[in-house]
N, C-alpha and C positions, 0 to 999 in steps of 0.2 A: 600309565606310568609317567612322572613325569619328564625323564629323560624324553621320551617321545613327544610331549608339549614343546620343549624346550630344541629338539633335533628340528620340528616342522616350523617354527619361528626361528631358525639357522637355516632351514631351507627356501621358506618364504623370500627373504630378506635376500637372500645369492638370487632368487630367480626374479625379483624387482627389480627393472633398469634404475628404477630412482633408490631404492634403497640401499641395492649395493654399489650405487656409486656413490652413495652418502657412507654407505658402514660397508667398504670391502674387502674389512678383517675382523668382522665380528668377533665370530666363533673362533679365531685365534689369539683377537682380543682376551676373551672371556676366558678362555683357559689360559693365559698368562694373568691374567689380572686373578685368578684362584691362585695361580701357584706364590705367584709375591705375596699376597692377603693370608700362607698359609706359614709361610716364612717370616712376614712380618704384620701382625695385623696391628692397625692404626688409631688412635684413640682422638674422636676430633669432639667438637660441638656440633650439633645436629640440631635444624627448628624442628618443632613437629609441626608437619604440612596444618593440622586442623587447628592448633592454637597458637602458632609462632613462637612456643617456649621453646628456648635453645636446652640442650641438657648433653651431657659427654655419655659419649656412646662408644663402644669399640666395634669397630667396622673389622670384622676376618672373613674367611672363607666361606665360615659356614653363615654368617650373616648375609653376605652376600647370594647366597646360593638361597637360603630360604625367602629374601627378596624375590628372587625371582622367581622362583616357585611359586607365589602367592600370584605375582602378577599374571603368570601363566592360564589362570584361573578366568578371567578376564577380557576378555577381547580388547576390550577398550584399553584395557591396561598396557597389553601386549602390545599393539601397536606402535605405545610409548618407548618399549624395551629398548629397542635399538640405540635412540638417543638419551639414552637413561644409565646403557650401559658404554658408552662411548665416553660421554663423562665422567662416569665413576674410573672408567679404564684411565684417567688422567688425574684421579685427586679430588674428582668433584663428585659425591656421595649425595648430594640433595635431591636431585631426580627421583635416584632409583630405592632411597629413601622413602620420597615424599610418595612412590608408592607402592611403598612396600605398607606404609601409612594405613593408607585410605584401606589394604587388605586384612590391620591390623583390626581396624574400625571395625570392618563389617563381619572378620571372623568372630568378635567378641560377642559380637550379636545374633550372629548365625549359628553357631559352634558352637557344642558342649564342651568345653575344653575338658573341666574335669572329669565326665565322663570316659571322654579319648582317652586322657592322662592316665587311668585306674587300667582300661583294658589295658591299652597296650604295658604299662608299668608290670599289671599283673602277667597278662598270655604271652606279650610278644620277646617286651628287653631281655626277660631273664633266660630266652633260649639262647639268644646270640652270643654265639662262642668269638673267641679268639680271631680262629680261622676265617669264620664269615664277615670279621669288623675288618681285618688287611684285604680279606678279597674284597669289600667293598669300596675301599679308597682305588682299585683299579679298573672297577665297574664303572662308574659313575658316581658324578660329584655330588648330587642328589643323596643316594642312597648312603654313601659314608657319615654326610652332614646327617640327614635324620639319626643313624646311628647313634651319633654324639650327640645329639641335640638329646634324644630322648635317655638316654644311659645315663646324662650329666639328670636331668631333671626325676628322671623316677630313681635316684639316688635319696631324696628327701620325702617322692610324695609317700603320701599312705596306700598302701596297696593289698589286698588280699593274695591266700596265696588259690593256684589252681592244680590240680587231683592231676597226675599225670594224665591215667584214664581219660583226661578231658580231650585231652589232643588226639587228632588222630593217626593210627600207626601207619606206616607204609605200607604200598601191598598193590602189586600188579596182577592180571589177570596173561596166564602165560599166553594164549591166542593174542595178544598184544604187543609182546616184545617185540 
């Protein structure tokens, strides 16, 4: 999960003498800099790290969160975080941009997108009630962003539908309760 990638690089970083004297308000950095980015998100010019074309981008919450996410992914990447998100925490988005970048690159080449795009369009968005999209904004900032991210997107893609039948029902075995 990635809240859990993302707790253990909040925990790394507190138990580095070099890093937390470098970043020693990350993790409260990071959720202040979600909560302005949700309140107000910021419309800048962005280079792209791999061709130096600038292009206007809107930097919000959930941009910044799936940044990170992707970095998570990465060691090397990760590494970067801290001072990736110190910067952004002040105005400066090119870092944790430039790589979010490099994870855009190699998802496109790694990843079926379309094929994710169809399942989850098809099995997963059209379960998510109400209820589960506000409990999610007090889980984890993860979990809300995808919400959004995928609701807003398999809003247009093509998508089959699936049998209820398909999913599976609930059901305990009472020697287990």
């Amino acid at each position: 999960m990635p809240v859990a990638a993302l707790e253990a690089a909040f925990v790394a970083c507190e138990k580095s003498s070099v890093c937390h004297k470098d970043y020693p308000t990350m993790r409260a950095d990071f959720a202040a800099m979600l909560a302005r980015l949700d309140k107000n998100p910021q419309t800048l010019k962005i280079a792209n790290p791999l061709t130096g074309i600038a292009k206007e981008a809107t930097i919000s919450r959930d941009s910044i969160v799936m940044a990170v996410f992707g970095t998570l992914y990465v060691p090397q990447l990760a590494a970067i975080l801290p001072e990736a998100l110190k910067q952004a925490n002040v105005g400066n988005y090119a870092p944790l941009t430039a790589l979010s970048g490099g994870m855009t690159e190699m998802a496109e080449e790694k990843i079926a997108i379309g094929m994710r795009m169809s399942v989850n369009c098809a099995e997963d968005v059209p379960r998510i009630t109400p209820a589960m999209r506000e409990a999610a904004d007090k889980i984890e900032p993860f979990r809300s962003s995808f919400i959004r991210e995928f609701s807003t997107a398999c809003e247009v893609w093509p998508k089959g539908k699936v049998a209820a039948e398909f999913f599976p029902r609930p059901w305990f075995r009472i020697n287990q309760c």
